[in-house]
N, C-alpha and C positions, 0 to 999 in steps of 0.2 A: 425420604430421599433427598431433600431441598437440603437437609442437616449433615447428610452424609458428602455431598458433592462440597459444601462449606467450608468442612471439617479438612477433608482432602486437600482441596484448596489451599487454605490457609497454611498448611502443612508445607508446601511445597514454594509459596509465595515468594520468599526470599530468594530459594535456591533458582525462580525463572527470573529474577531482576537480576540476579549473576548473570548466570546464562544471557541474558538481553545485553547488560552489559558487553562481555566478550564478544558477541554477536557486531555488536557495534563495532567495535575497536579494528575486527577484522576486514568488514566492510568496508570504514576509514582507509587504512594502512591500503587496502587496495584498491583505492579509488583517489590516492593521495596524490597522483601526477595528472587527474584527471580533471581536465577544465571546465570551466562554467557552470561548477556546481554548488547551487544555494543556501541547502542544508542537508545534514543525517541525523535521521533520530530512529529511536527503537523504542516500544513501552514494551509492556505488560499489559495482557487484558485483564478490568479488575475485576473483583468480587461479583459486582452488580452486573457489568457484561456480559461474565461466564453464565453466570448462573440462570441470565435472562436467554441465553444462545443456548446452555446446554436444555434448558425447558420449553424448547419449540417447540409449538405442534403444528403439521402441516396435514392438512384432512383428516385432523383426528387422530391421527398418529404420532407420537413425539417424533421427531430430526434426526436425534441421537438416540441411539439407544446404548451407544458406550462412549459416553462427552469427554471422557481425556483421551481417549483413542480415537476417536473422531476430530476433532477438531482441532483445525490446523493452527492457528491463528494464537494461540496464547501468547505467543512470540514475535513481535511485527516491527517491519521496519518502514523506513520510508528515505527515496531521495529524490530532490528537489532540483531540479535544473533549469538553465536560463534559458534553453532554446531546444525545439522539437529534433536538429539534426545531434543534439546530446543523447538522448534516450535509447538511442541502440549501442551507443559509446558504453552507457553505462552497463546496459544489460549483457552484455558479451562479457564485460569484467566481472557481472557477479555470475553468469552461467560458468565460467570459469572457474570460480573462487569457488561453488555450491554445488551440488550433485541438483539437479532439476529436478522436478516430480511432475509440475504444471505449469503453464505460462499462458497468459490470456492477457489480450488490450480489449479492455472494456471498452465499450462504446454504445452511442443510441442506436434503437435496433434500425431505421431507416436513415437515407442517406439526407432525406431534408429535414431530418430531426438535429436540434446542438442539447445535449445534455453532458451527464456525466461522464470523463474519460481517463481512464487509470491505462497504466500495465501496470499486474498483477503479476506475480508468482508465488509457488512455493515450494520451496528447497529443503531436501534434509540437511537436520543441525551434523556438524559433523563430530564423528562417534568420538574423536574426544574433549568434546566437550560437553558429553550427554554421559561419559564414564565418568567426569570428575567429582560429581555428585553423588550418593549412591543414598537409598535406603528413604528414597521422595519421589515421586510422580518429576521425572521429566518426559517434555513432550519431542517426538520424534523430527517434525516440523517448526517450519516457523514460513510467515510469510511476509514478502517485499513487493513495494508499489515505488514507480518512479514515475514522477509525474512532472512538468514543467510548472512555472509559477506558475502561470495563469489559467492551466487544470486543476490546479492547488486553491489558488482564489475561488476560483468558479465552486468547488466540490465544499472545501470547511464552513462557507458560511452556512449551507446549507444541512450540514450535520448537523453545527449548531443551533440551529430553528428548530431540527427535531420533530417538521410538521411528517403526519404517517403518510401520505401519497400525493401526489398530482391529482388525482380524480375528487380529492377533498376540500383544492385550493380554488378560489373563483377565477373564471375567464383569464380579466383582465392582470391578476396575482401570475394566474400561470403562463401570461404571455410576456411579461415583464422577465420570469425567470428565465424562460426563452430567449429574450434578448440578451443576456448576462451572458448566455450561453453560448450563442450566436459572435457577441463580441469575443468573449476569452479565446472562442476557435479561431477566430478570424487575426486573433493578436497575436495568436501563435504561429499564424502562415505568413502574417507580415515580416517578423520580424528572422525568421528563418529567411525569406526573401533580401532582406537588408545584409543579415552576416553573409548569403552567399554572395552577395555582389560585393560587400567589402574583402571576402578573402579572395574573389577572381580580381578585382583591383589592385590589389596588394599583389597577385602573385603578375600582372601582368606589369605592373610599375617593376618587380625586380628582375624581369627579361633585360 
């Protein structure tokens, strides 16, 4: 199976870095008059990611039992903004731009928790740009996270470490992470605090 999902793969490879490509470009173009934003990127997920996501097993069961029709994510994007009152700026431009499927803001499950915090979606690609291809595995979705820097800072170092859980790390490792956590939230409430008093400033100076 491992040879087949591979073989599929590879097949198709080039044709989703198009696809991510355009994907990109269109996101850009409308987001183009849209302020305080940091950055846009789009990959591909690789060989080694598929193949480790389409081979999940959860109680013994594989995840997937049909990995290119199942899984959303081959196709991802991301955008980066300077300030929390950005983030529904941008999401209305791309609910607009995308036909919606799902939307989720990730968050810790209680409210005196600071972890991890995305919005999430995922959108169908649109049909022509899933026609322009033919005769290769493209995937029906693709999905998009906006997150502000300092959700950005808080969440990559931590992919990057790559360690498997919290309940793995010692006390003091996991209290530490907490405060990271703790700060990026709190960096995020400040500074939305500051732009709102700078644009009621600005707008009561030009009464």
């Amino acid at each position: 199976m491992p040879d087949s999902l591979e073989t599929r793969f590879r097949a198709a490879e080039s044709s989703l870095k198009g696809l991510s490509s355009q994907l990109e470009q269109q996101v850009r173009t409308s987001l183009a008059e849209v302020k305080h934003i940091d950055r846009i990127g789009f990959r591909v997920k690789d060989l080694k990611g598929f193949l480790r996501k389409a081979e999940k097993v959860v109680n013994g069961v594989n995840k997937y039992q049909h990995p290119f029709e199942e899984i959303e994510d081959f196709v991802a994007g991301r955008v980066i903004v300077f300030f929390l009152s950005d983030v529904p700026i941008v999401l209305r431009e791309l609910d607009g731009l995308f036909r919606r499927i799902e939307g989720d803001h990730k968050t810790p499950n209680r409210d005196a928790e600071f972890g991890y915090e995305s919005y999430h979606r995922i959108y169908y690609i649109p049909a022509p740009l899933r026609s322009a291809t033919s005769g290769v595995f493209l995937p029906k979705t693709f999905e998009m996270q906006v997150r502000t820097i300092f959700m950005h800072a808080y969440a990559e170092p931590q992919h990057d470490m790559n360690y498997k859980g919290a309940d793995e790390l010692p006390s003091e490792i996991r209290r530490e992470l907490a405060w990271i956590a703790a700060s990026a939230w709190g960096a995020d409430q400040a500074y939305d605090r500051v732009l709102k008093w700078i644009n009621e400033s600005a707008e009561r100076s030009s009464v």
